[in-house]
C-alpha positions, 0 to 999 in steps of 0.5 A, spaced: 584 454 923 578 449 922 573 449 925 570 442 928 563 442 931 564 436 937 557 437 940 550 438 938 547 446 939 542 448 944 537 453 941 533 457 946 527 459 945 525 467 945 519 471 947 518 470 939 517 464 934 521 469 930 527 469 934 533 465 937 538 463 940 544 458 938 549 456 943 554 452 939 560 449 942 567 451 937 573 447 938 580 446 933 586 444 935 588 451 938 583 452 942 576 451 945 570 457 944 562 458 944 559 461 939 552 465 941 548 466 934 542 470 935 538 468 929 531 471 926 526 467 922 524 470 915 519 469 910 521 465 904 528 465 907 527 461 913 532 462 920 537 467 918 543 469 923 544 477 925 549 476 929 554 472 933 559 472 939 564 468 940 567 466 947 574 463 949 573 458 954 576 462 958 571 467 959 565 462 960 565 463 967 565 470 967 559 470 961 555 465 966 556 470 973 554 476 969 547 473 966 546 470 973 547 477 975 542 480 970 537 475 971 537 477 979 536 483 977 530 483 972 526 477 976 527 483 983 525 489 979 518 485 976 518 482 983 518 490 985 512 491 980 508 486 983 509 482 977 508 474 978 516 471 977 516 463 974 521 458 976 527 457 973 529 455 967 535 449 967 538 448 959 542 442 959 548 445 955 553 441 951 559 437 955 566 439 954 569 435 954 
């Protein structure tokens, strides 16, 4: 099944230079999915992929409520700990359509 790229990616950016995150839009004929893919930097190699996870389109809503779900729970416990919380960040992501 080939592949076909319909959108650019968005990379977001991690606590280190030396990491990050691709999401990447995936669509075929059969079916329509997101690939997440955790890279690293490495010198002399440049941006490596350590891993990638792959998600139906069907199960986007689900990945969204349990990262939203997280992302409360950390912001909570840093509250708790009298850790300052920055606002949000909104990351555009590729449209669907």
């Amino acid at each position: 099944m080939p592949v076909t790229n319909n959108a650019p990616e968005q990379v977001l950016g991690a606590a280190r230079e030396e990491q990050r995150v691709e999401v990447v839009f995936e669509g075929s004929a059969d079916a329509e999915r997101v690939a997440l893919r955790y890279s690293t930097w490495v010198d002399g190699l440049g941006w490596c992929v350590q891993k990638t996870i792959r998600v139906e389109g069907d199960q986007l809503d689900e990945l969204q409520r349990a990262l939203t779900v997280a992302r409360h729970r950390i912001r909570r416990r840093r509250a708790e700990s009298g850790e300052t919380v920055r606002p949000a960040q909104v990351i555009q992501m590729p449209a669907l359509s």
